[in-house]
N, C-alpha and C positions, 0 to 999 in steps of 0.2 A: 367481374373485372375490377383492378385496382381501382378507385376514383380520379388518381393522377392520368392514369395513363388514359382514361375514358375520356375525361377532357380533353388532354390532348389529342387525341383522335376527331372527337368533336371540334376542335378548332382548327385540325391543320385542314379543312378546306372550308376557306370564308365564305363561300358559295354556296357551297352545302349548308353551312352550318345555318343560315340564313334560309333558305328555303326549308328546310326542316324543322327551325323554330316556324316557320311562317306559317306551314300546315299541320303542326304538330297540336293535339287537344289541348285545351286551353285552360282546361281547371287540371289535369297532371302534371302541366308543365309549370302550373304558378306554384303549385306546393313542390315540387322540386327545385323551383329557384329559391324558393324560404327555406327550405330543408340546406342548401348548398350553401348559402351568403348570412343566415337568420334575421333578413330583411322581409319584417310582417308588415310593411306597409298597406299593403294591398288589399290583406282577409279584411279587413269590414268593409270593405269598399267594393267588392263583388260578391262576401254572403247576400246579400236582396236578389240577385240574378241567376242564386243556383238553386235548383229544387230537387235533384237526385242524381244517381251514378252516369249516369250515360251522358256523353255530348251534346245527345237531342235535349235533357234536361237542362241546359246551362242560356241564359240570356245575357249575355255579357256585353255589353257595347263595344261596336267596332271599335272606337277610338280608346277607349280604355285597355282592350286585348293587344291594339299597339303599342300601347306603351310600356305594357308588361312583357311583352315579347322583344321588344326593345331592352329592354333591361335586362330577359335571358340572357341575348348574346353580347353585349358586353359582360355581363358576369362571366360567361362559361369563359371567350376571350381572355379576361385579366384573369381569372383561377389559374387557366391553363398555359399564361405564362409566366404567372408568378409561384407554382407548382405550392401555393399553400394548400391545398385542397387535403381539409384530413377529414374520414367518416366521423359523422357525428353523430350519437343517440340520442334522442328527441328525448326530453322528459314527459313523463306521463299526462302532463299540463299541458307543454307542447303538442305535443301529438294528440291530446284530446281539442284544443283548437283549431287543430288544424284538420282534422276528421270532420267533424262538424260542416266546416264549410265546404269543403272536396265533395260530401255527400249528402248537401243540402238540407241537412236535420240535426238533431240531436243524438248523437249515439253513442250507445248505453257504454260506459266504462267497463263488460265484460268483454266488451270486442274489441278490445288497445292488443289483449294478448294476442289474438286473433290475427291482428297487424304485422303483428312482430312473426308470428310462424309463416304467415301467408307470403312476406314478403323476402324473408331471409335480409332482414338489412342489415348493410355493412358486410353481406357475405358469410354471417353467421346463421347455423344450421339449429333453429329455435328446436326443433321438431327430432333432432338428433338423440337417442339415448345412449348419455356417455357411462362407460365404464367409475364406478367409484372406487375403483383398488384397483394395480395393475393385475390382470388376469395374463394366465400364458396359454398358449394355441394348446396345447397336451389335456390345460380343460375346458376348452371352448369344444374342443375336439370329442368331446364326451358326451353334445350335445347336435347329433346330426339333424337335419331339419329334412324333410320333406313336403314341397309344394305341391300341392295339383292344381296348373292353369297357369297359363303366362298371359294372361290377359293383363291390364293397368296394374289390380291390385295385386297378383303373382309377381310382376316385375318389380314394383315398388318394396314389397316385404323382402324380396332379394335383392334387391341395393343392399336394404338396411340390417339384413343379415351377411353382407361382405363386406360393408362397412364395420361391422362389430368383430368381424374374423370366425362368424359361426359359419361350419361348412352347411352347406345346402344343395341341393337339388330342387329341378323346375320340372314334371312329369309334365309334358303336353302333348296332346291328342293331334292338335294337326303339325304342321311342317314348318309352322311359323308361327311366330310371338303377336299379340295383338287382341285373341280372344273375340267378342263379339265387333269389335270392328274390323278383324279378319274374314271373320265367318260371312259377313255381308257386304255381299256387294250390290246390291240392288240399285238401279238408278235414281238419284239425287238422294243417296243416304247421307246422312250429314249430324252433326249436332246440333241440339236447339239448346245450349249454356254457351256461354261466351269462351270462347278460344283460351283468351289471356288469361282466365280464371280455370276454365277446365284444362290444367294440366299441373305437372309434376313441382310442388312449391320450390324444388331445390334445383331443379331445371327449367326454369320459364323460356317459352319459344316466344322469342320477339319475330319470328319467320311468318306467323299466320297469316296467310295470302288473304280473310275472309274473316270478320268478327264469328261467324257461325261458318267454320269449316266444314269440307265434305271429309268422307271417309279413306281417302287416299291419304291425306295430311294427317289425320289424325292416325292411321297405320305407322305411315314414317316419322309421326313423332315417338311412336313407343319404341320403334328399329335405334333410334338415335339415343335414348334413354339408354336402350338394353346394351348396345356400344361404348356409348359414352362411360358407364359404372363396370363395362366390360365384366357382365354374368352371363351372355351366352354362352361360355364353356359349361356352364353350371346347366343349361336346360338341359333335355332330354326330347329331343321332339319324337312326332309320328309313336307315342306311346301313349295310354290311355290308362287308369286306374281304374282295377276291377273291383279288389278290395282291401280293406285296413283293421286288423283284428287287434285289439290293444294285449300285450304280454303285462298279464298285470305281477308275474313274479322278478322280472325283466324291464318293467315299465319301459318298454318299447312297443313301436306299432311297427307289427309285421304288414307289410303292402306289398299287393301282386298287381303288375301291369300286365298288357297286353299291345305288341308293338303291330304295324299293320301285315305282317305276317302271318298272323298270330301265333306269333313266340313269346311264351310265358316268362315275364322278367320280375325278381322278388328286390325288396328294399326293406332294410333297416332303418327306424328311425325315433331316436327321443322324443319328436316334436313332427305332429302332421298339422299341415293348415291345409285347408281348401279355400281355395280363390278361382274355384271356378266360376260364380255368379251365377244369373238367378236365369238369363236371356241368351239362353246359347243351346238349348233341346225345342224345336220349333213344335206347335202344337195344330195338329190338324183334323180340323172336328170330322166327324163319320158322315157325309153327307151320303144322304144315300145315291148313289151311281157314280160316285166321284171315277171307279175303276171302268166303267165304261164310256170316258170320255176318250175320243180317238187322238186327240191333239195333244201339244206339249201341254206340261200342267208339276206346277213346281211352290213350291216355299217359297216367302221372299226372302226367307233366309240362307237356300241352298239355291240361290239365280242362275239359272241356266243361261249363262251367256250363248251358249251356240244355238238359241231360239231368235231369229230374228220377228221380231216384232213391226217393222214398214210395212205397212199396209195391211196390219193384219186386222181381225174382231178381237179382243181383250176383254176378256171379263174377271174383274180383280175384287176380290171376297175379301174384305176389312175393308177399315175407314181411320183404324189407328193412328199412331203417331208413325208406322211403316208405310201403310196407307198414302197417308198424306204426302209424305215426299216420294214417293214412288206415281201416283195419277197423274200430276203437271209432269215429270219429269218425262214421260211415256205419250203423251196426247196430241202433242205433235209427230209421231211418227206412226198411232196407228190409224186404220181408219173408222176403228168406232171402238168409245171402249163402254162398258157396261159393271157398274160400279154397285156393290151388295154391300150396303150398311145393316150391320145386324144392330147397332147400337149408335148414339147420339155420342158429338162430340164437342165439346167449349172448343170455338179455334178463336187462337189473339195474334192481333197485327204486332212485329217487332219494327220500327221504321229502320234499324240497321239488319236484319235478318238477312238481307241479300248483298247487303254494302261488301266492297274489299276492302282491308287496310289499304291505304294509299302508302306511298313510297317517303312521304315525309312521316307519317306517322310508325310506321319501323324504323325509319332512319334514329327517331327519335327514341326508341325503345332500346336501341344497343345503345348511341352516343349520346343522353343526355344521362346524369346518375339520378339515380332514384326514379324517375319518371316512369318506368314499368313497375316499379313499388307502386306510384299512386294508382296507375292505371291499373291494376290489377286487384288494390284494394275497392277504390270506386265497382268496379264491376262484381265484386264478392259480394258489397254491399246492396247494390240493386240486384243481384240475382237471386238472392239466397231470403234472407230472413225478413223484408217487408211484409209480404202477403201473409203470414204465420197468425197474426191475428185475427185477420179477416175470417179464417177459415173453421173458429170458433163458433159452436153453436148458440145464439142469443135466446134463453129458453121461452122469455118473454115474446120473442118474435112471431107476429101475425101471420106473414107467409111462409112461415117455416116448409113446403113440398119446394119450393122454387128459391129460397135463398135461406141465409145462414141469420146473416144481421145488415143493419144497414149500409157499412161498407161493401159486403156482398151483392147487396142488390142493386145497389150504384154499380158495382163491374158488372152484374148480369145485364143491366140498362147498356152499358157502354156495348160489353162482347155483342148482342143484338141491335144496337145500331151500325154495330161495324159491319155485321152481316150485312141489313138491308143495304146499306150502302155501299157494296160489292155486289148484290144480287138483284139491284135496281126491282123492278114489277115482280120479279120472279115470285111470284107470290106462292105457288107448287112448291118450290125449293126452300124458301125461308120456312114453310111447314114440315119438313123433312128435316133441316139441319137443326134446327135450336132445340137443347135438349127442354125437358121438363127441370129436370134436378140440377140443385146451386153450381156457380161454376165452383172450379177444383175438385168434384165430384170423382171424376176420372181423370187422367191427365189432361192437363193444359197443352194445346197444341199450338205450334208456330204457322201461322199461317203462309204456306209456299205458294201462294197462288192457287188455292184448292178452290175460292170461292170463284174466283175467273174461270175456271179450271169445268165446272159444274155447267156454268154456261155457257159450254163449246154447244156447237149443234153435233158435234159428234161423242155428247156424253151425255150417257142416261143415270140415274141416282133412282135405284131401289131400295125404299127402307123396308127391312123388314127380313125373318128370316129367309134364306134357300130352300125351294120346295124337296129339288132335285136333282142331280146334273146327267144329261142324257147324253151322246156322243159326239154331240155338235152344240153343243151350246147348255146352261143354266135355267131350270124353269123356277118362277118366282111370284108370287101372289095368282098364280094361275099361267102365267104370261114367261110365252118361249124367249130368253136371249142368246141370238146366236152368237158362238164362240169360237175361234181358230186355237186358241193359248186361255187359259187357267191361271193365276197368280192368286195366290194363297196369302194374303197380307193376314193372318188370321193369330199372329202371339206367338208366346213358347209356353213350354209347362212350368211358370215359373213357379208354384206352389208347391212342386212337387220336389223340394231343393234337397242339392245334393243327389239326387237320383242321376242314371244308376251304379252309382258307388256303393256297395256293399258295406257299411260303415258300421263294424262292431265293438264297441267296448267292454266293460267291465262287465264281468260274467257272462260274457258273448251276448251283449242286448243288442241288439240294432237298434242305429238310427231311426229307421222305419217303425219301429215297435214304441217309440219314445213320440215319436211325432206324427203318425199315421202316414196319412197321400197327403194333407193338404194343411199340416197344424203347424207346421215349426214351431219353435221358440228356443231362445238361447239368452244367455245374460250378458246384455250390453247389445246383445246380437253376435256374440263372438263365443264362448264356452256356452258348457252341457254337463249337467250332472251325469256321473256314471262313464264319461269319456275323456280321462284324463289326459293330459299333453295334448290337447286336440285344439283347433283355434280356426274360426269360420272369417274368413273374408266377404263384405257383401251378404253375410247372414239375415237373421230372422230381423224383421223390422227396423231395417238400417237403410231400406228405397229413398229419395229422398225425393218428395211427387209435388213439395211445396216453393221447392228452388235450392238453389245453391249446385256444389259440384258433387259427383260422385268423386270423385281425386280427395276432396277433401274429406270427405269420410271414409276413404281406405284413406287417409294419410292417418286420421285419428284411430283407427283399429291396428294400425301397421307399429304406432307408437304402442299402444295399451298393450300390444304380443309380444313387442320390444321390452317393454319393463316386465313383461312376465320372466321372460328368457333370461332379464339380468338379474334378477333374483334368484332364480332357478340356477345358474352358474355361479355367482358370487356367493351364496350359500352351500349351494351342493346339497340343491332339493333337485330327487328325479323326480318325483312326482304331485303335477299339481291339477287338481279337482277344486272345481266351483262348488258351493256346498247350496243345499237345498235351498235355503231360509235367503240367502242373498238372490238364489237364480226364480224363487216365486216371487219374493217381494218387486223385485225389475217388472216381471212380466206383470203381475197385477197393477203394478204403477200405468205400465205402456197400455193396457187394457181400457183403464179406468180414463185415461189422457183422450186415448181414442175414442169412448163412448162420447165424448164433447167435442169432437171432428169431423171436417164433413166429410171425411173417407168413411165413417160411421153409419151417413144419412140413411135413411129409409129406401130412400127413392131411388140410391145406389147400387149397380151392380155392378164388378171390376173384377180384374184379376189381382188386385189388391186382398180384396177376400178370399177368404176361405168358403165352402159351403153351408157351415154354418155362421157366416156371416160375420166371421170375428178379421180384421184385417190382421196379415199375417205378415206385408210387405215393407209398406208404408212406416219412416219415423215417427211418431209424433210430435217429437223435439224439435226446435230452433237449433242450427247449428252450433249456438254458443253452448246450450245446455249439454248436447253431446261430446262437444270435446271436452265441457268440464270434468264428465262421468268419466271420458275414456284419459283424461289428461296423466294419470298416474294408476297404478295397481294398486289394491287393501288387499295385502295379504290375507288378512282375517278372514276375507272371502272365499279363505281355498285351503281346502285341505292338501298337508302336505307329507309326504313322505324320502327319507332318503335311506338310500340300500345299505349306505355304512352304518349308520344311526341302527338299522333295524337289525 
């Protein structure tokens, strides 16, 4: 929105505009009143009070937040009626002053750019790749696109391929856009990354009912996206991709779908991305008698809503990050449930985890300017790249089976005081939950109330693996629990990516043949030797299990396919191949990063790995280092071919 008209919005009710400064956060609303007036009175005089992104980090004095909040709404008042208000761009000095104190540190001048794409300020689209000669649709048109998956990162790649004027299509499997927050609906499914950060940098929802939304919000945030940039004509629902054989005389990929009929549908295309992701094939181990259980018995990813669960026995197989919100969310309405840990998990207290935005704090998010600029930088900053060193192996380190370095083992002290003091005496349980191996080992998990949750009297905590499951119930260290209902909280097969797509290129190799059941690799995580036009969304070692958003790493791979495509048009290259010597040297970088990670550790085992023990999922990188890599295309990188040339 204009800055004029934002203020004036903001001003025309003194009522509002006053209650909203009053409960509006206090460290984004003082850098939006210096960003507005360039009155820095203030930053040295509340750097001592702030120690990191979040709210709960800030000690501000009441009287001081008075009178800075006081000074808001006279500011925004005179801007808005003296209509001087023009966007201003921060100088790199500025804005690195003012970073600083917003997020109580020092931080690094590679993340100013960071500011600028995350925030789109002024309304300008950092992250956008613009055309540098006019092109006309006749050769845009020469370069058709096909997606597979409307999940985030399918959507996001079709903005910015109808933004550019390249036609495209969206093949997707089920009947609706949204991907793995479609596919689940499981009770209390939600996000554990902060709302305001996990979403579309060029559509920020100041709507979030909940700092950590559930899965309904985060559904109809992608509906309003896919609307909003108006590329639903462009999907294709209720179709599925069988397979994609590259023409390498043609440099086209021939692709066959399959719609739920099954009527076989064929596509042309210059360019295939998949963007199906890595958590959308649910994984269900062979237990043995799982088929002779008489009762419901389901995925948590495929929820059987028409199973009522009141008053029933429940016994729910994982302890994941599915797990976790799925137990509290269920324990009040059965009447006993019976919980199979196969594996140890770190769980962390968030103290906003269950908070909702208040009503002054959105108010403030559409009518103050800039204020979901900070708010949204702040939380990038605490979400994302703090912990990244921690998580480095100290080779000198004495307890290297239980921590990494001394930061590490200060959170391991902390994570195990927060248990006992949730799990009081429980002396049985606190021997169960804390793992042996460093935290960040496996994912970090949000704590929903699991540890409360442990000490119902109607919850029992078996660690260890499933014997057997017999018709009425799960047997386990010996010991029958009886069962009414099954729930499978148990993963998906994410190692096994891109499966089962039949994905053929150059000289008819498959995917499969390149990468086995469980190796991927790709360079950046996006291209593949031997598969030319081809571009992975969510690919090989782009998880990000240390913090930050999944949004913002499809926003950097969405950009990196962007400049591929404008090369590939603006030149009138059909064909482009990553060449060996770039796509081994990446992977042996990403290899070598990770042997000094604790995704690495010994004591680890995840679905992070592969079987031979190489993590296949997991970044290594800091998000700044990744958007560096993905921030532009090296031709040199890639071999290229064009059909008139040849």
């Amino acid at each position: 929105m204009d800055i004029k008209k934002q203020l004036q919005q903001a001003a025309a009710d003194p009522v509002k505009l006053k209650e909203g400064v009053a409960g509006a956060h206090i460290v984004p609303l003082l850098m939006s009143y210096i960003h507005l007036t360039g009155d820095k009175k203030y930053l040295d005089e509340v750097r001592p009070y702030i120690s990191g992104g979040w709210d709960y980090q800030q000690a501000i004095p009441l009287a001081l937040q008075e009178r800075i909040r006081a000074d808001v709404v006279v500011a925004i008042e005179r801007l808005a009626e003296s209509g001087d208000a023009e966007h201003k761009e921060l100088t790199l000095e500025e804005l690195k002053a003012m970073v600083d104190v917003a997020c109580g540190s020092d931080v690094p001048e590679k993340y100013l750019p960071i500011f600028y794409e995350e925030t789109c300020f002024g309304g300008k689209d950092y992250r956008a790749v613009q055309w540098r000669k006019p092109v006309s649709s006749a050769e845009t048109d020469k370069y058709p696109v096909v997606i597979a998956g409307a999940g985030f990162s399918g959507v996001v790649m079709g903005v910015r391929l109808k933004q550019a004027g390249i036609p495209f299509v969206i093949i997707e499997k089920n009947d609706a856009v949204g991907g793995t927050w479609y596919e689940n609906t499981y009770p209390g499914i939600g996000v554990d990354t902060p709302c305001h950060f996990y979403s579309f940098s060029l559509m920020p929802n100041p709507d979030w009912p909940e700092y950590f939304s559930k899965g309904p919000q985060l559904n109809a945030y992608i509906n309003r996206i896919v609307d909003e940039f108006g590329i639903r004509e462009n999907i294709h629902f209720n179709q599925e991709i069988q397979t994609a054989e590259y023409n390498e005389e043609r440099c086209r990929w021939q692709i066959s779908a399959m719609d739920k009929a099954g009527k076989s549908l064929s596509y042309d295309a210059k360019i295939f991305i998949s963007a199906v992701g890595i958590l959308n094939r649910p994984s269900v181990p062979n237990f043995p008698g799982l088929d002779t259980f008489k009762g419901p018995k389901f995925h948590s990813a495929r929820w059987d809503h028409s199973v009522d669960l009141k008053g029933k026995r429940v016994a729910m197989i994982g302890t994941g990050a599915t797990g976790i919100q799925v137990g509290p969310a269920i324990v009040d309405e059965v009447s006993h449930l019976s919980i199979f840990q196969r594996s140890k998990h770190w769980v962390i207290r968030h103290p906003m985890y269950h908070e909702k935005v208040s009503e002054a704090v959105t108010w403030a998010t559409k009518n103050i300017p800039y204020y979901m600029d900070w708010f949204r930088f702040q939380l990038f900053w605490a979400a994302s790249d703090g912990f990244h060193p921690t998580l480095r192996m100290d080779p000198s380190w004495q307890d290297s089976a239980h921590s990494l370095n001394a930061e590490n083992a200060k959170m391991r002290e902390e994570l195990i005081a927060y248990a006992k003091s949730e799990l009081g005496d429980r002396t049985d349980l606190l021997e169960k939950v804390i793992p042996d191996y460093p935290p960040f080992g496996k994912r970090m998990l949000r704590d929903n109330n699991w540890y409360k949750m442990l000490s119902r009297p109607n919850v029992d905590l078996y660690a260890g693996d499933v014997d057997e499951i017999v018709e009425d119930g799960v047997i386990a260290g010996g010991k029958k629990y009886a069962a009414d209902v099954i729930v499978l909280a148990t993963g998906f097969k994410a190692s096994r990516m891109l499966w089962p797509m039949d994905i053929k290129g150059r000289d008819g190799v498959s995917i499969r043949d390149r990468w086995g059941e469980d190796n991927p690799r790709a360079y950046l995580g996006i291209t593949v030797p031997e598969f030319p036009n081809f571009f992975v969304l969510y690919g090989p070692n782009t998880n990000l299990a240390h913090g930050g958003s999944a949004f913002f790493h499809s926003e950097c791979q969405v950009r990196y396919i962007s400049s591929a495509l404008r090369e590939m048009v603006e030149q009138g290259i059909d064909e482009l191949e990553v060449k060996s010597e770039p796509f081994e040297n990446y992977n042996d970088k990403v290899d070598a990063e990770h042997k000094q990670l604790v995704w690495s550790h010994p004591g680890v085992t995840s679905w992070y790995k592969n079987k031979g023990g190489r993590v296949t999922m997991n970044s290594p990188w800091p998000l700044s280092e990744y958007r560096n890599f993905t921030a532009n295309i090296d031709l040199g990188d890639y071999q290229q071919k064009s059909l008139v040339a040849s």
